[in-house]
Structure formats: C-alpha cells, structure tokens
LOVEXDREN-624217 format. One line per 4 residues: their letters; for each residue x, y negated, z negated of C-alpha. Coordinates in Angstrom, 1 decimal. Last residue first. Example, Ala and Ser with C-alpha at 12.3 -4.5 7.8 and 13.67 -1.06 7.14 Angstrom:
SA = 13.7:1.1:-7.1; 12.3:4.5:-7.8 $
end
This chain:
XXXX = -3.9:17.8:2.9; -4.7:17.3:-0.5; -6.2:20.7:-2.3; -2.6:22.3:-2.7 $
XXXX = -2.5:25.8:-2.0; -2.5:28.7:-4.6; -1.7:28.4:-7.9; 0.1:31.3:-9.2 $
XXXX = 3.1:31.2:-7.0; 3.1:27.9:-6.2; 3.7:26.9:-10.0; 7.3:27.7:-10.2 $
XXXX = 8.7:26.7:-7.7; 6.7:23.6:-7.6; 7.4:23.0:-11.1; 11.4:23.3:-10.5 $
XXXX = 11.0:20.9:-7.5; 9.1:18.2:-9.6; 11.9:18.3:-12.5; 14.5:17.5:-10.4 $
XXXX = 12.5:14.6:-8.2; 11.1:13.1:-11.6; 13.3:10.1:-11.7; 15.6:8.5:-14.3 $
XXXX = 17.0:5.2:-13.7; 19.6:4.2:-10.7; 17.4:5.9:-8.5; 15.3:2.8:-8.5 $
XXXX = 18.4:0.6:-6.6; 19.1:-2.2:-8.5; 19.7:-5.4:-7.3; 21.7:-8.4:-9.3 $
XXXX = 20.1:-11.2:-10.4; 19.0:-14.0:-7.5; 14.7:-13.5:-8.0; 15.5:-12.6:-11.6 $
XXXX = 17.5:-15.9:-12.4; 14.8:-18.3:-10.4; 12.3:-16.8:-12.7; 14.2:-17.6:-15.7 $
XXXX = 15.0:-20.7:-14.8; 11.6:-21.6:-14.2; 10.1:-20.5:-17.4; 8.6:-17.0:-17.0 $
XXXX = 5.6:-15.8:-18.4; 4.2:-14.2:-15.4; 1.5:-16.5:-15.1; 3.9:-18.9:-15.0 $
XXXX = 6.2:-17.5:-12.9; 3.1:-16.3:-10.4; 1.9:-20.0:-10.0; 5.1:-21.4:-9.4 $
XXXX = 5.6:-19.5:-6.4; 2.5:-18.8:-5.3; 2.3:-22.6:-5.1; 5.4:-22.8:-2.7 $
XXXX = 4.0:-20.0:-1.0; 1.0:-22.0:-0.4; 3.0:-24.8:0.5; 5.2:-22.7:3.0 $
XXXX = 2.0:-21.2:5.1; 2.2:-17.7:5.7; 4.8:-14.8:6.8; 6.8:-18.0:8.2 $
XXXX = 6.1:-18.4:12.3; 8.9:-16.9:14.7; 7.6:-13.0:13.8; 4.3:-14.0:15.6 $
XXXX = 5.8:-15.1:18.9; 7.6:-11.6:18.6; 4.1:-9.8:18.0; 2.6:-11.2:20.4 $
XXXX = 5.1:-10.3:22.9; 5.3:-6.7:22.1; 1.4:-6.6:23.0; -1.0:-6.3:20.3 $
XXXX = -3.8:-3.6:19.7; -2.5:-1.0:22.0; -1.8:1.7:18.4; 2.2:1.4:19.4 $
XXXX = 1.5:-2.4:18.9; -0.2:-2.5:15.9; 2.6:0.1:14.4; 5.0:-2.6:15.9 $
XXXX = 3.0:-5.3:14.2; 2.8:-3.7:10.1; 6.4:-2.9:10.6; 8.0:-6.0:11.4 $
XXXX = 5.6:-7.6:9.5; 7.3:-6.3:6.7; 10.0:-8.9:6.7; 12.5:-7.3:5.0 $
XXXX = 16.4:-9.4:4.0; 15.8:-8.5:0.5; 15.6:-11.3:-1.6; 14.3:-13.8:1.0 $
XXXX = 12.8:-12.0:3.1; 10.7:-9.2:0.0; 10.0:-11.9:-2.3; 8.5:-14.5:-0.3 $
XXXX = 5.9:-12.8:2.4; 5.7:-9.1:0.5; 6.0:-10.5:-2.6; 4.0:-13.6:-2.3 $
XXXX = 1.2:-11.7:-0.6; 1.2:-8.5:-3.0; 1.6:-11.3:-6.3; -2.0:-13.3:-4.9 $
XXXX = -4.2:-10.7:-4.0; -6.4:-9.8:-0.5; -3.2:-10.8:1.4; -2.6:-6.8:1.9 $
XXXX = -2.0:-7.4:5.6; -2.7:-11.2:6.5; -4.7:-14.0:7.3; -7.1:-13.2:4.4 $
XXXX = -10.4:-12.6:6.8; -14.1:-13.6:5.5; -16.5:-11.1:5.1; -20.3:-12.0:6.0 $
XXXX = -21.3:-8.3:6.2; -22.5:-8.0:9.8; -20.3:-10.7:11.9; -17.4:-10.8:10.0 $
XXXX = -17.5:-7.0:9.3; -18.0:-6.4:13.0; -15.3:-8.9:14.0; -13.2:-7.6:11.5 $
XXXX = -13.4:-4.2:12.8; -13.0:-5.1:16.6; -9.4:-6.7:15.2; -8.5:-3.6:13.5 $
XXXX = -9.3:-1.0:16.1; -10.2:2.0:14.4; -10.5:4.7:17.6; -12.1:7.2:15.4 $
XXXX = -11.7:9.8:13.1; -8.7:8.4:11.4; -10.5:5.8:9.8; -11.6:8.9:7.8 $
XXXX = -8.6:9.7:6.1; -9.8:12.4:3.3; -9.2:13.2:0.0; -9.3:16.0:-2.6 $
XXXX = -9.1:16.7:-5.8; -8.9:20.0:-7.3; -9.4:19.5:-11.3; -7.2:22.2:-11.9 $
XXXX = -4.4:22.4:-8.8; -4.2:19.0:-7.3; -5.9:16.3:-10.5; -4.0:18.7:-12.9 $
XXXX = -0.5:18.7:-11.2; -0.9:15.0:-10.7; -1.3:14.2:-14.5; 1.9:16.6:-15.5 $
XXXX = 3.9:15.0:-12.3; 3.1:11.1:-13.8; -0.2:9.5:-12.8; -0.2:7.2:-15.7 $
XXXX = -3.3:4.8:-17.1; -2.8:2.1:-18.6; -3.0:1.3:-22.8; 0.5:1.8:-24.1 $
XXXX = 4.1:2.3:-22.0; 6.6:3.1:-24.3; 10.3:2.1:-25.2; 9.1:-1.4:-26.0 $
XXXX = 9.5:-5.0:-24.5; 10.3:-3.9:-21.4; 13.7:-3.9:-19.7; 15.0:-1.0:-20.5 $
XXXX = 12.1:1.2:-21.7; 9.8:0.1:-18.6; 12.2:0.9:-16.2; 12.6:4.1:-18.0 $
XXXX = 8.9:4.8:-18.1; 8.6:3.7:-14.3; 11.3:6.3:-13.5; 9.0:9.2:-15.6 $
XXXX = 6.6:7.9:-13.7; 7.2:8.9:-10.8; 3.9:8.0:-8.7; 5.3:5.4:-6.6 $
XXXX = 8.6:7.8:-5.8; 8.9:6.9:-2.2; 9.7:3.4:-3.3; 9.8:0.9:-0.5 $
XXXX = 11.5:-0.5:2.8; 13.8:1.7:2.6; 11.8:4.8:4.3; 11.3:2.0:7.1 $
XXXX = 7.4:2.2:7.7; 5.6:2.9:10.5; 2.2:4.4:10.3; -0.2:1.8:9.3 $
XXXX = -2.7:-0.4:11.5; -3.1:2.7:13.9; -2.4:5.7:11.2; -5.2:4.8:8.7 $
XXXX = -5.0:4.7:5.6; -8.8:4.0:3.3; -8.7:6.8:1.5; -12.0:8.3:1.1 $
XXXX = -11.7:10.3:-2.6; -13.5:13.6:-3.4; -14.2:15.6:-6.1; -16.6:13.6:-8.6 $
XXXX = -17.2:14.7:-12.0; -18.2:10.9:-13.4; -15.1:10.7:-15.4; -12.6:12.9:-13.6 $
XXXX = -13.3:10.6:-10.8; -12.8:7.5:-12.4; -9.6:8.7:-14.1; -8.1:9.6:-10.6 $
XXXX = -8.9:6.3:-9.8; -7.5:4.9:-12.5; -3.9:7.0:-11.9; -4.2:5.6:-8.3 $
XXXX = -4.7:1.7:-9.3; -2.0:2.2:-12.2; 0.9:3.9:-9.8; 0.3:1.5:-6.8 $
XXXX = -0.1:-1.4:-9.5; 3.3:-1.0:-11.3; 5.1:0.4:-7.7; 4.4:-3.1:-6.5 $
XXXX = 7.6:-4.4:-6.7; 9.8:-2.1:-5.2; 13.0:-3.7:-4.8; 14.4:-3.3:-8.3 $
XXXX = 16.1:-5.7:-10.3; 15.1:-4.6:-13.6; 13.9:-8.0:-14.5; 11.3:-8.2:-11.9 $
XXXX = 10.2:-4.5:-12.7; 10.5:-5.3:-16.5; 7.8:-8.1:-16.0; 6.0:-6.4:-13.9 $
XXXX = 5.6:-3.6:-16.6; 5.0:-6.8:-19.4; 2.6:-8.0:-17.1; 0.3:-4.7:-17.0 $
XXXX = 0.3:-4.3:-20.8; -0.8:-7.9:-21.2; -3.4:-7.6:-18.6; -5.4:-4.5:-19.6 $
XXXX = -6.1:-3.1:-16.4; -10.1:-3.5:-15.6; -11.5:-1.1:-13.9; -14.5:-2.0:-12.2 $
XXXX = -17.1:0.5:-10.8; -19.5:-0.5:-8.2; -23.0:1.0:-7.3; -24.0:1.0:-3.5 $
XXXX = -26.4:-1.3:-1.1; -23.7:-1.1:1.5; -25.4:-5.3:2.6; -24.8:-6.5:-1.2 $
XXXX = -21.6:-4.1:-2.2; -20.1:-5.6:0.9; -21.2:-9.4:0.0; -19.7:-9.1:-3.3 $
XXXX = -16.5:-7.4:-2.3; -15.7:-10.3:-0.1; -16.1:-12.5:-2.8; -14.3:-11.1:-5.0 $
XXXX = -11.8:-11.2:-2.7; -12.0:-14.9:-2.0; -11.7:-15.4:-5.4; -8.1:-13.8:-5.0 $
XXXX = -7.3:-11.3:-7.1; -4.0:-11.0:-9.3; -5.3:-10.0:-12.9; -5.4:-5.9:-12.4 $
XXXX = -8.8:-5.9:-11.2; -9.4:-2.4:-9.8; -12.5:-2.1:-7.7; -14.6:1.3:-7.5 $
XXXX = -17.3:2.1:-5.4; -19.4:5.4:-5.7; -19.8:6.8:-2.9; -23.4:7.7:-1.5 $
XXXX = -23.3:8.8:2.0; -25.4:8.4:4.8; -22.8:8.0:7.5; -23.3:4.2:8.3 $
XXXX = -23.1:3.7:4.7; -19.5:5.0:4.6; -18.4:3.1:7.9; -19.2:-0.1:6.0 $
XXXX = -17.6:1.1:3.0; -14.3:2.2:4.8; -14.5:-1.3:6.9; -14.2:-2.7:3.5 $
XXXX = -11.5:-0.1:2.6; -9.3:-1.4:5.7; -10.1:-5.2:5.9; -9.4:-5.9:2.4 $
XXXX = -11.8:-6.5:-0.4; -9.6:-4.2:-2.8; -12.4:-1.7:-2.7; -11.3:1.9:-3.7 $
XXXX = -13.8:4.6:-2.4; -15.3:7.6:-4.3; -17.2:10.5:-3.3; -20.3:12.4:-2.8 $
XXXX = -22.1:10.5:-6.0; -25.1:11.1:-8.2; -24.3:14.5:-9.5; -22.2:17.2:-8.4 $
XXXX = -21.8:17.2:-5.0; -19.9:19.6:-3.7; -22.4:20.8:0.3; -22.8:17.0:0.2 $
XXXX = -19.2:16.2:0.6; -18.3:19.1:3.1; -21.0:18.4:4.8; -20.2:14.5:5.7 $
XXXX = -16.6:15.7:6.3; -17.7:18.5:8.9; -19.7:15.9:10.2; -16.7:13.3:10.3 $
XXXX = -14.1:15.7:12.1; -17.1:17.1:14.5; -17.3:13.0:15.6; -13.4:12.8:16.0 $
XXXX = -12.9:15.8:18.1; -16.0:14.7:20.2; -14.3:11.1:20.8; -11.0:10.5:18.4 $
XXXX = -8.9:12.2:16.1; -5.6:10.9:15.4; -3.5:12.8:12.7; -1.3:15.0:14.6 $
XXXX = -0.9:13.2:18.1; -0.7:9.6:16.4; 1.7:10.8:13.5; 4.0:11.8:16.8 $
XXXX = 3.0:9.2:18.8; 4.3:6.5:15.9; 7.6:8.9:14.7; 8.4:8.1:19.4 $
XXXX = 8.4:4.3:18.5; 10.0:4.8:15.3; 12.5:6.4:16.5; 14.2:3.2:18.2 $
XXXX = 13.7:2.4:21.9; 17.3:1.0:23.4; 17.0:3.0:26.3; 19.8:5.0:25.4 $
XXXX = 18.2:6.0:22.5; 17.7:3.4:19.7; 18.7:4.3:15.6; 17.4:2.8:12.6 $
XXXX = 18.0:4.2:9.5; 20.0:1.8:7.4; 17.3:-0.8:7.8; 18.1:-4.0:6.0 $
XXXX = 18.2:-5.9:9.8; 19.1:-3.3:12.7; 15.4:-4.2:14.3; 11.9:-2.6:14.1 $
XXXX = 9.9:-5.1:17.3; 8.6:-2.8:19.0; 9.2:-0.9:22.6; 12.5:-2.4:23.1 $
XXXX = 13.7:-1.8:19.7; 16.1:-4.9:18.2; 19.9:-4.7:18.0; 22.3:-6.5:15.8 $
XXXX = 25.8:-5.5:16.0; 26.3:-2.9:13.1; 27.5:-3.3:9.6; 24.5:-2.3:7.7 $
XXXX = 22.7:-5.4:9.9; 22.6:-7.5:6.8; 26.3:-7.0:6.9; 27.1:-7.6:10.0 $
XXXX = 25.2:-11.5:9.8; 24.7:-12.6:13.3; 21.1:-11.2:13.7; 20.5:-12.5:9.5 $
XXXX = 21.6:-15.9:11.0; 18.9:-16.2:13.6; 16.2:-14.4:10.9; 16.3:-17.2:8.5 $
XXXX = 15.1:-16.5:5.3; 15.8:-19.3:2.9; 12.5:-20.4:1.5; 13.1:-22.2:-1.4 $
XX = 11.3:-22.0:-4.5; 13.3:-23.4:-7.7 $
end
C-alpha cells in the first residue's frame, strides 16, 4: 500500500538514521548526517564535500580559451579516427544533459551517431523530446531495444534481493549496449554526457560503485531470479570491459566540461531552440528512475538525492543554499503521481500488491553480500598492465 512516510524532522531527531551522531547539516550545502556514514564538517561546520566539489571543479573544469582548445583538440581527434559514417556516439535518454550534448554536438560539426535505449520505462514525453532533437540535430538514431521479459525478471530479483541499488540492471545493460553499438558500426569514441557542475557530489553510499560487476548482478540474478543465468542482454562484466579498454580501445570524452554548462541557461536554449519540454526533475525522463530515486530511495532508505544533486548546483553558483533548502521542504514530486508510479510500476513489474508492499519493507541487503568481481579485477590488472599499456579512458 503506497504511503509516503519520509519525514526529514523525525529522521534529524532519529540517532540512528544519523549513524549514531547528533544531527548536523553542512553550512556551505545542504549534505547532512542522515544515511551518510561518511560525512564529516570542519570546524566551520562545512563538510568535505564542499572542498571534493573545488577539487573535481579545479581538475576537470575547463572553461574560456582552455575550454575552446579542449573542444578542438576533441573535434580533431574524432575526425583525424573516423572510420566510416560516424565520429562518435552519444546516448539520448531525452534528458537535459545528453540533449544539450546533441545540441552542442551539431554546433561542432560532428556527425554522432545517436543511440536511445528503450528498456520499457520511458515517458512519452521523452520520446518526444528525442523526436524534436533528432528533427532540429538532423542526425541518424539507433534504438536498442532491451528485451523486456529478461530485463524485468533482473529488476525483479534486484527488488527481491533487497538491495539498495536499484538501477544497477539498466546502468549495466545501457553501457554494455552501448559498447555493443560501437563495436558494431566501428566507432571509437563515446561523448558522455557527465558533467561536473550538475553532478559531482555523491555520497559513496548512496549507490553501487560496482554497476558494471557483473559477476554480483549474476549472483543477484541466480538467487532471486527465475534462473541461474542471465539470457538475451547485453553484459559489461570485467572480461567485456577489458576488451572495449585495451583491444577495441574505446574512448570517451566529457564535453560539457569544456564550458561553463549552466543547467538552467541550457534548458532555456533547448526550450527555446529545440522545442524540448522539462521533466521537473534529475533523471525524471523515465518512470522506475523517478519513483525510485523520489519514493524508493526516502522512504526505504532514509536518501533523498536531492541533497546531492542541489549542493553540487550550488557549489557550481547555479542555486543559492537557500533555494535549495526551500526546495528540500516540498516532496521529490507531486504525491498522486507518486501514488500512480506506485501502483503502476507493481503491476508492470508483476507484483500483486502484497507482494510489492513485502519487498519495499523486506529486509536490506548490502550488494557485497553476493559475489563481486573486486578480487578478480585487481589480479587482472596486475597482470595485464604489464603488457597492455595505458588505459584508453581517461
């Protein structure tokens, strides 16, 4: 039965959803003692993610001249490899970030080759959006299609396993199809569409650092699937990655990185020049990332990503610290459209409502808890640096 029970007042006076401590917040952002383990405040009360934020920013920033020789010497790069039609490929979700990416892309002069991945949880609206981009870009699109039965069955599992990491089953299978696409049409490059001023701070808790492990998504899968093996999507496990690094020699780059990549500004200009039309909220383009990021991940969890998503906005200029605490007192999104994400991911989830309302208050599980490459990855890179040379993905 949906209920939204997060409630951030009693989670302040709770010690234990605060690891024990009293409740403090950061008073430069808004990253807080709740289900963060890490955190820790100077004696000005500023937590580390503040100073992480100009760290990242002074490393991977590059804006003005810097920025512009960083995009030509991209924009070579790409033509100087080309092997057939295509430069390089870019992911459209119909978000703000890899639309701007495509917008930005035929501004440059460059011919990517577009790929969507439809793994059954888009929003029309999406679709939408990555109609009218494709329209006014003028380039091809690719869709991969995940085979939907497969796919639910791995959510499936990943609700039943208990984990917190929900969307490690598309983050694995929308990168391990991309890498696909680009062995398939011979192209070397991938435009990412992360950028450090919308993006950098995240509680290493907060997720799964292991999205591509697959050989803990296989045990997931084995325990709480329907079979012991994982037919018909595509895997990015350490044997698949080695190949896409070392033979293949992939590479990427982060070009909203180049420039001053104001996220407000941007959806102005796309609203204005490409007729997209704004979600409301990070990663809102799809139906399961919005109701488990804005339902699952409170109310199960005790993390409200926003926290994250505005304090990286605010170290970036883009929103003051009071903005972003008048907008953690509103709900992630509306409550009747999270009711209906509710009911309308159980069923399409195959889950009656009393089983869905078991998984979402069954026990946790911590992902270590099942098999995991990390063992098998250091030996590997001990023994493959050697003879390899460097790694192609900076």
């Amino acid at each position: 039965m949906f209920s939204w029970t997060y409630n951030e007042k009693a989670l302040q006076a709770d010690p234990g959803a605060n690891n024990g401590r009293p409740y403090q917040r950061c008073t430069r952002t808004v990253m807080d003692t709740i289900a963060d383990p890490d955190v820790q405040f100077d004696e000005e009360g500023v937590s580390q993610y503040f100073y992480k934020y100009r760290e990242v920013a002074k490393q991977q920033l590059f804006f003005g001249a810097e920025g512009q020789k960083k995009i030509e010497a991209m924009i070579a790069e790409l033509k100087a490899n080309q092997k057939g039609k295509y430069d390089c490929v870019i992911g459209l979700s119909g978000g703000v970030d890899s639309t701007y990416l495509v917008y930005k892309a035929k501004e440059w002069g460059l011919n990517p080759l577009v790929v969507h991945f439809d793994y059954g949880w888009n929003l029309e609206l999406a679709v939408q959006n990555i109609e009218r981009t494709l329209k006014y870009a003028g380039f091809e699109l690719y869709t991969h299609v995940m085979n939907w039965e497969d796919f639910k069955q791995l959510q499936r599992a990943y609700f039943k396993a208990g984990v917190l990491d929900l969307d490690v089953p598309a983050d694995h299978l929308i990168f391990a199809a991309l890498n696909m696409v680009c062995r398939k049409f011979n192209i070397k490059y991938v435009l990412k569409g992360f950028n450090v001023q919308s993006e950098a701070i995240l509680p290493r808790t907060w997720n799964y650092h292991g999205k591509f492990d697959l050989m803990n998504l296989q045990d997931i899968y084995a325990q709480y699937g329907p079979g012991r093996r994982i037919k018909n999507l595509p895997k990015l496990g350490i044997w698949q990655r080695i190949y896409y690094d070392r033979v293949f020699r992939l590479r990427s780059f982060t070009p909203l990185n180049y420039f001053d990549y104001d996220k407000t500004l941007s959806k102005q200009e796309l609203i204005e020049k490409v007729g997209w039309v704004d979600y409301g909220g990070k990663h809102f383009e799809n139906v399961f990332t919005r109701f488990y990021q804005g339902y699952i991940l409170p109310t199960r969890f005790h993390i409200d990503k926003r926290k994250a998503h505005l304090s990286t906005l605010i170290c970036s200029g883009q929103m003051t610290r009071e903005e972003a605490l008048a907008e953690l007192e509103k709900p992630p999104y509306d409550l009747k459209l999270m009711e209906e994400d509710y009911n309308y991911v159980s069923k399409k989830l195959d889950f009656t409502p009393a089983e869905f309302d078991a998984v979402l208050r069954g026990p946790i599980r911590k992902h270590s808890e099942f098999r995991e490459e990390a063992k098998l990855h250091a030996l590997l890179s001990k023994l493959t640096r050697p003879f390899l040379g460097k790694k192609n993905n900076p």
